[in-house]
N, CA and C atoms as an extended XYZ file, in Angstrom:
309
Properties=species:S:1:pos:R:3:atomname:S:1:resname:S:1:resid:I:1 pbc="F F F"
N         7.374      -15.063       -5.265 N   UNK     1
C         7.239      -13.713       -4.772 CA  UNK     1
C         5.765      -13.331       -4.831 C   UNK     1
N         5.191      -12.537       -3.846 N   UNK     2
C         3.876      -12.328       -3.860 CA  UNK     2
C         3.690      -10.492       -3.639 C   UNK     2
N         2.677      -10.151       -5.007 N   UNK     3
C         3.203       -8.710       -4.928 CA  UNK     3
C         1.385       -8.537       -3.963 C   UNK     3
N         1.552       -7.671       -3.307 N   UNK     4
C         0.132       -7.004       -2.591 CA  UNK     4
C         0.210       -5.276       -3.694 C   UNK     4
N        -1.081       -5.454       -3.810 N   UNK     5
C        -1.731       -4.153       -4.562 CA  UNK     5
C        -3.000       -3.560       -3.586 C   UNK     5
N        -3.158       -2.258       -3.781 N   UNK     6
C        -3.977       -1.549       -2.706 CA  UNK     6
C        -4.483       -0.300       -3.801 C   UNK     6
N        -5.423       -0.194       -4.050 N   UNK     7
C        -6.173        0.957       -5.025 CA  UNK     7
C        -6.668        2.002       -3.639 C   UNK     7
N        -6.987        2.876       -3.680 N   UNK     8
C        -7.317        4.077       -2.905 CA  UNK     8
C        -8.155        4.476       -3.574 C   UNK     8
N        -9.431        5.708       -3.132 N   UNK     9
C       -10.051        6.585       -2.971 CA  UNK     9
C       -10.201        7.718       -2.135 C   UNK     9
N        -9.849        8.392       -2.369 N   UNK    10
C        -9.756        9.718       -0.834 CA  UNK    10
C       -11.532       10.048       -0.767 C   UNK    10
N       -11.484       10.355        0.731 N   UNK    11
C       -12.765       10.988        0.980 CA  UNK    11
C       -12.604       12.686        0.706 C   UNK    11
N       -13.895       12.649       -0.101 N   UNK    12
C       -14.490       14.324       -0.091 CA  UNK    12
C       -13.053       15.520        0.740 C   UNK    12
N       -12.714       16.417        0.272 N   UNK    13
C       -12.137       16.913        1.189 CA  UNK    13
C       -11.146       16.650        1.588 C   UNK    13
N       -10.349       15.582        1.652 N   UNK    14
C        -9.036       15.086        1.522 CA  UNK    14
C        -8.129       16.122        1.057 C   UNK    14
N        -6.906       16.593        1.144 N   UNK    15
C        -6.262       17.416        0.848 CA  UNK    15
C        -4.637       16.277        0.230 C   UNK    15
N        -4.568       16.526       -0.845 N   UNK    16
C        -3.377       16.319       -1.244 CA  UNK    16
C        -1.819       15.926       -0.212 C   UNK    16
N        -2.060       16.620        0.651 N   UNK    17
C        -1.111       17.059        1.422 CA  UNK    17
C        -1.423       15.902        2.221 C   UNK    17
N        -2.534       14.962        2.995 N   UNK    18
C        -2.630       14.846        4.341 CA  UNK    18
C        -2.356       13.111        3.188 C   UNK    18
N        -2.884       13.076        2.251 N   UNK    19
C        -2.689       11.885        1.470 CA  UNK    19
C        -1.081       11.300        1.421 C   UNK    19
N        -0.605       12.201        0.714 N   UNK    20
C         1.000       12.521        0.900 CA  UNK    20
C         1.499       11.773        2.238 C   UNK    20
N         1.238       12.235        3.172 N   UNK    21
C         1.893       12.223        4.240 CA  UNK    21
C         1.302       10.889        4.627 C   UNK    21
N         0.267       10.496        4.598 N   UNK    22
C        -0.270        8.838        4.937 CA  UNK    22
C         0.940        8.177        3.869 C   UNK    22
N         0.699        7.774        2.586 N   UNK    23
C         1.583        7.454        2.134 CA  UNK    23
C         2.921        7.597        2.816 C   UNK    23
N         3.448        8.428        3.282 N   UNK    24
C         4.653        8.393        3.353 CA  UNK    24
C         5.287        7.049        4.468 C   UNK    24
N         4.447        7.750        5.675 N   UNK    25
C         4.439        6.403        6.681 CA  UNK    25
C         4.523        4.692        5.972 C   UNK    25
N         4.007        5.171        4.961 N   UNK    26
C         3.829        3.342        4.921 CA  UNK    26
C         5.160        3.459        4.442 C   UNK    26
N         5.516        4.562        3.337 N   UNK    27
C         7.320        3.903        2.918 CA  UNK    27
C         8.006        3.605        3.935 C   UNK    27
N         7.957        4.704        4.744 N   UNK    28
C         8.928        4.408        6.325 CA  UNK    28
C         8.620        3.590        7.225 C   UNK    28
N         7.791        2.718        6.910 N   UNK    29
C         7.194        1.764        7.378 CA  UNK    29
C         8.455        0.284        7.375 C   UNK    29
N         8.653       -0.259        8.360 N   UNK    30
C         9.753       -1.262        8.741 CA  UNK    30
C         8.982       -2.813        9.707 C   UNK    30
N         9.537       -3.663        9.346 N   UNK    31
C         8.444       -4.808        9.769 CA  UNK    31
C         9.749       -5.605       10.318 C   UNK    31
N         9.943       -6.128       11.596 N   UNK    32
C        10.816       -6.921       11.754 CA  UNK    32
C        10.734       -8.027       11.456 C   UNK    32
N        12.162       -8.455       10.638 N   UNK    33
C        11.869       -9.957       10.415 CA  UNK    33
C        11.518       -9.905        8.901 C   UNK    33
N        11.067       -9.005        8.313 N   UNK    34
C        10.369       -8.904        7.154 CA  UNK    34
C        10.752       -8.131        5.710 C   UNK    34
N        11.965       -8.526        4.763 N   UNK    35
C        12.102       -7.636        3.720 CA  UNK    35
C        11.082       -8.013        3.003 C   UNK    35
N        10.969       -6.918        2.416 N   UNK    36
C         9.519       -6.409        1.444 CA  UNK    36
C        10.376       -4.302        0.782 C   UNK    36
N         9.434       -4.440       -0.276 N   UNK    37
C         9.939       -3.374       -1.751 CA  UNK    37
C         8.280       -2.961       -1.294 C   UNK    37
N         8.176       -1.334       -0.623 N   UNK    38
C         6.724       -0.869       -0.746 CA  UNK    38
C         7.118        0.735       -1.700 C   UNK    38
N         5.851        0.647       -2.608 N   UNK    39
C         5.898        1.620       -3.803 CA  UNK    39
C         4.474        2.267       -3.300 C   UNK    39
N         4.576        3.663       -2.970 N   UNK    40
C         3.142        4.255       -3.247 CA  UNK    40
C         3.416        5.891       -4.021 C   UNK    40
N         1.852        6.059       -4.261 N   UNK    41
C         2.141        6.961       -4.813 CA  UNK    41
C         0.537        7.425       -5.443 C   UNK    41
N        -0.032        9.064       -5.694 N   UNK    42
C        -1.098        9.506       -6.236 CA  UNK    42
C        -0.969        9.293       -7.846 C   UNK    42
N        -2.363        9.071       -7.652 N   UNK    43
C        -2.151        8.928       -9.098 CA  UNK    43
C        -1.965       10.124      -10.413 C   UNK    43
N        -1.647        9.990      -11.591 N   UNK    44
C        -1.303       11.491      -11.881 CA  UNK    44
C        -2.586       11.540      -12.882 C   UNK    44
N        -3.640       11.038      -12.647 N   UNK    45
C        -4.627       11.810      -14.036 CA  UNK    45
C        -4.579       11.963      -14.703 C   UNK    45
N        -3.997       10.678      -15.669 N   UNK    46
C        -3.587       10.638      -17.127 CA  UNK    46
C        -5.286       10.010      -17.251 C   UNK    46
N        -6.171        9.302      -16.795 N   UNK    47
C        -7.143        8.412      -17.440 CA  UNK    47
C        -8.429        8.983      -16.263 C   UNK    47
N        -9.646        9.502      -16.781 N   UNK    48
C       -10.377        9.618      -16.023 CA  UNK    48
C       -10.834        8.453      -15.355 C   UNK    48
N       -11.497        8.358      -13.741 N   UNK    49
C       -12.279        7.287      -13.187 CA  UNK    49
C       -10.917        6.168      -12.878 C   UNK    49
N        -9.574        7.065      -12.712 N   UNK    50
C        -8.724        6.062      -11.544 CA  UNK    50
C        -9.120        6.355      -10.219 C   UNK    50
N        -8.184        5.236       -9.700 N   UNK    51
C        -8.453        5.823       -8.046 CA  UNK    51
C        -7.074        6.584       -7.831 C   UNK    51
N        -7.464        7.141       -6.752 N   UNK    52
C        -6.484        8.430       -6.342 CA  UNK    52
C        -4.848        7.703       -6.093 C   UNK    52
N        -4.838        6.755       -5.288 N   UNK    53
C        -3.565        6.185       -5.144 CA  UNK    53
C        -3.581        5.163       -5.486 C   UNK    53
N        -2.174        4.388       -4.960 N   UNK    54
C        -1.911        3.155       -5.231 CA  UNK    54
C        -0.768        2.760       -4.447 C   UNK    54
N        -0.399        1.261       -3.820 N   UNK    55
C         0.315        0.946       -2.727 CA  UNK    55
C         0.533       -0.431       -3.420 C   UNK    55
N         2.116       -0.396       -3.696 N   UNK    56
C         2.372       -2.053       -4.014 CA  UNK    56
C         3.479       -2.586       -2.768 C   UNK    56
N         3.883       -3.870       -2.548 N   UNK    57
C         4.139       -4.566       -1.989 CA  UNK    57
C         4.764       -5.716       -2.306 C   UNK    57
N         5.999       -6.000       -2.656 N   UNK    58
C         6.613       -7.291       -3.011 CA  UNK    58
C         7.331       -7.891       -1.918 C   UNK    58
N         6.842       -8.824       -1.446 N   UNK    59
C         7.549       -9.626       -0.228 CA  UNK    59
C         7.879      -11.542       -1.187 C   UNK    59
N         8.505      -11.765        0.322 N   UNK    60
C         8.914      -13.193       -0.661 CA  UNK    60
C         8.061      -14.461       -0.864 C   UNK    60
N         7.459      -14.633        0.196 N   UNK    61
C         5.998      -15.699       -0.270 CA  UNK    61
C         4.571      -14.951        0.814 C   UNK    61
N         3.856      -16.347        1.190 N   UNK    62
C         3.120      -16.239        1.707 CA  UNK    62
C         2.932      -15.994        3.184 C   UNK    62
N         4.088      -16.285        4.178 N   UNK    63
C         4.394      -16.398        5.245 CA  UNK    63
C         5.010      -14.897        5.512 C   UNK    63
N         5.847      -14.191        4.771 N   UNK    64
C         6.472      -12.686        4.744 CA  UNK    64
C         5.022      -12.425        4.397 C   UNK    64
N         4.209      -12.220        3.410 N   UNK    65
C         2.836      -11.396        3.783 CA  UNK    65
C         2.191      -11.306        4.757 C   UNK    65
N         1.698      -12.603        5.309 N   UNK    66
C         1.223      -12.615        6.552 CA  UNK    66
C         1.764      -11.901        7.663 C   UNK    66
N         3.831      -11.847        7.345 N   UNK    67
C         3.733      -11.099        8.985 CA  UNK    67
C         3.634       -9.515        8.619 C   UNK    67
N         3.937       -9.235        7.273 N   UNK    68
C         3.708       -7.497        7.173 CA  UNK    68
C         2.514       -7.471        7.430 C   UNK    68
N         1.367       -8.447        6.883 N   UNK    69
C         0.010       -7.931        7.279 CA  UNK    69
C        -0.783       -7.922        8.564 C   UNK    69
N         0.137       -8.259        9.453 N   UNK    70
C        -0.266       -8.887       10.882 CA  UNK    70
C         0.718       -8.120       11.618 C   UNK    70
N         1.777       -7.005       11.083 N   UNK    71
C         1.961       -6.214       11.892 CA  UNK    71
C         1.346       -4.831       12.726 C   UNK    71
N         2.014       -4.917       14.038 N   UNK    72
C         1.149       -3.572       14.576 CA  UNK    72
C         1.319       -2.603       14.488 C   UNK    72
N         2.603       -2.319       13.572 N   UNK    73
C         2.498       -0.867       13.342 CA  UNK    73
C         1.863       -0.758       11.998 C   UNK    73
N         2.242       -1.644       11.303 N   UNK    74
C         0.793       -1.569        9.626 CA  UNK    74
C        -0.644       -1.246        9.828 C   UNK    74
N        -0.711       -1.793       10.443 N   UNK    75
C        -2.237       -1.934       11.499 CA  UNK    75
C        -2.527       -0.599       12.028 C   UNK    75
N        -1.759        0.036       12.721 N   UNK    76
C        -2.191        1.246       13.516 CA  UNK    76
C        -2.030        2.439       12.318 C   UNK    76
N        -1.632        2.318       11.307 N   UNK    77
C        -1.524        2.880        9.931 CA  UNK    77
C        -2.671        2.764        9.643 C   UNK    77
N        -2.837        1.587        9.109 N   UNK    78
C        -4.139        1.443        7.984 CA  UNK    78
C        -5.575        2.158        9.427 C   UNK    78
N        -5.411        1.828       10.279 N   UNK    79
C        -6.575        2.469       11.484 CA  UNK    79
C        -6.469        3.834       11.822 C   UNK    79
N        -5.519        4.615       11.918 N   UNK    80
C        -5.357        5.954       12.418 CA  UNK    80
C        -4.994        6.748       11.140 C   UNK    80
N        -5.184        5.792       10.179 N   UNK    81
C        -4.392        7.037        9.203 CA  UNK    81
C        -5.790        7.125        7.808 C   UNK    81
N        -4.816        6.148        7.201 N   UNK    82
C        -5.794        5.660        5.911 CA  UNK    82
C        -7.521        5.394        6.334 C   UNK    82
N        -8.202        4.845        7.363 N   UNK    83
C        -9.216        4.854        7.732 CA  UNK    83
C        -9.944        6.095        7.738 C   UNK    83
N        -9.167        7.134        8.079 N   UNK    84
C        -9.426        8.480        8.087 CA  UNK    84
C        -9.753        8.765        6.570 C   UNK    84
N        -8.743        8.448        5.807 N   UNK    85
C        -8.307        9.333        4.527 CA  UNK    85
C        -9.176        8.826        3.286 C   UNK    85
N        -9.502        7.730        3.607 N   UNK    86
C       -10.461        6.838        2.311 CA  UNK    86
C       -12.523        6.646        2.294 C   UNK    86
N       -12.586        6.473        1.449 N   UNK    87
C       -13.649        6.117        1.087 CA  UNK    87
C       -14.191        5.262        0.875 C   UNK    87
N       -12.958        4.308       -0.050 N   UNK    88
C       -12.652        3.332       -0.031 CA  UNK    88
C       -11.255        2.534       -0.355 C   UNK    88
N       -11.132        0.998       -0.635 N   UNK    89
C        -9.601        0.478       -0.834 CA  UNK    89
C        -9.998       -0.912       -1.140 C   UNK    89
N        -9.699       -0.952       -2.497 N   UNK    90
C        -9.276       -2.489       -3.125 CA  UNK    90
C        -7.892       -3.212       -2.989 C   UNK    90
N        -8.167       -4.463       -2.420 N   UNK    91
C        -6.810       -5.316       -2.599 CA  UNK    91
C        -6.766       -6.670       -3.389 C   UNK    91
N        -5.311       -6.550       -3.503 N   UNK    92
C        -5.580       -8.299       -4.340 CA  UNK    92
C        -3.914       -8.546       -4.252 C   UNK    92
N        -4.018       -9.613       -4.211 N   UNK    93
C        -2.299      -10.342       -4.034 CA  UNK    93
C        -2.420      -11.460       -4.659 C   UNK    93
N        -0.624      -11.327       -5.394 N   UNK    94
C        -1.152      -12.236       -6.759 CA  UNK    94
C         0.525      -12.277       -6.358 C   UNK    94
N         0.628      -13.748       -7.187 N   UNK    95
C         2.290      -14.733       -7.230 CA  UNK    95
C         2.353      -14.095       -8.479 C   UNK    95
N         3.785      -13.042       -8.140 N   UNK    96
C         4.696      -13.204       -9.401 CA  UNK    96
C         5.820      -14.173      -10.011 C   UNK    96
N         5.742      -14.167      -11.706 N   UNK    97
C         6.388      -15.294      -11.561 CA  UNK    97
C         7.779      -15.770      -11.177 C   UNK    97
N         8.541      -16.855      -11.191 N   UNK    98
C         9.440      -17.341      -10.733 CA  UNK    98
C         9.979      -16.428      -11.329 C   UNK    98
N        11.374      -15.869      -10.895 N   UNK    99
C        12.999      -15.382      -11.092 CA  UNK    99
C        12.107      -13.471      -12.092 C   UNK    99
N        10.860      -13.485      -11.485 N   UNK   100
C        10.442      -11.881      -11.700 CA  UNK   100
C        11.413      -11.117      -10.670 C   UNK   100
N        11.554       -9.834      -11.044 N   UNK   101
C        12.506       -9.297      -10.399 CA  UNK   101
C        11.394       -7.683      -10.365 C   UNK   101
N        12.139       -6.919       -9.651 N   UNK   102
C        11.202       -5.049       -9.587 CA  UNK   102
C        12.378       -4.492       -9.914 C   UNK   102
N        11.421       -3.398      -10.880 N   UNK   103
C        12.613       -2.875      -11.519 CA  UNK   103
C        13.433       -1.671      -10.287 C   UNK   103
């Protein structure tokens, strides 16, 4: 299983609200061909110097990543939406281990 992680930063001015609603798209976000578990969510400011959100992703190997990440409606997301909304965005995708499960 290969989980994708996505750190956020909102730009200046960003409103809670417009963040929200980017996020949301990606939950309702559907990939044919493709089950995948997507978790997002702001962060709540328990620790100073997080980033604002966070976007996880558990699909089943390497080939299911590739096609969520090579879809065009992900794509027209991360370009019309989040492009707007960030400052910046860290990723990293990492193998969880065998018979890991989400809670």
């Amino acid at each position: 299983m290969i989980r994708n992680v996505v750190l956020g930063r909102v730009r200046e001015g960003v409103e809670a609200v417009e963040l929200e609603a980017g996020l949301q798209e990606l939950r309702d976000l559907r990939v044919p061909g493709v089950e995948f578990e997507l978790r997002a969510g702001r962060d709540l400011g328990l620790r100073e110097g997080n980033a604002d959100f966070v976007i996880t992703v558990d699909l089943a190997d390497e080939a299911a990543y590739r096609r969520y990440d090579e879809d065009p409606e992900h794509n027209r997301i991360r370009r019309e939406v989040f492009a707007h909304l960030c400052s910046s965005l860290e990723r990293v995708q990492f193998a969880l281990p065998d018979g890991a499960t989400t809670l």
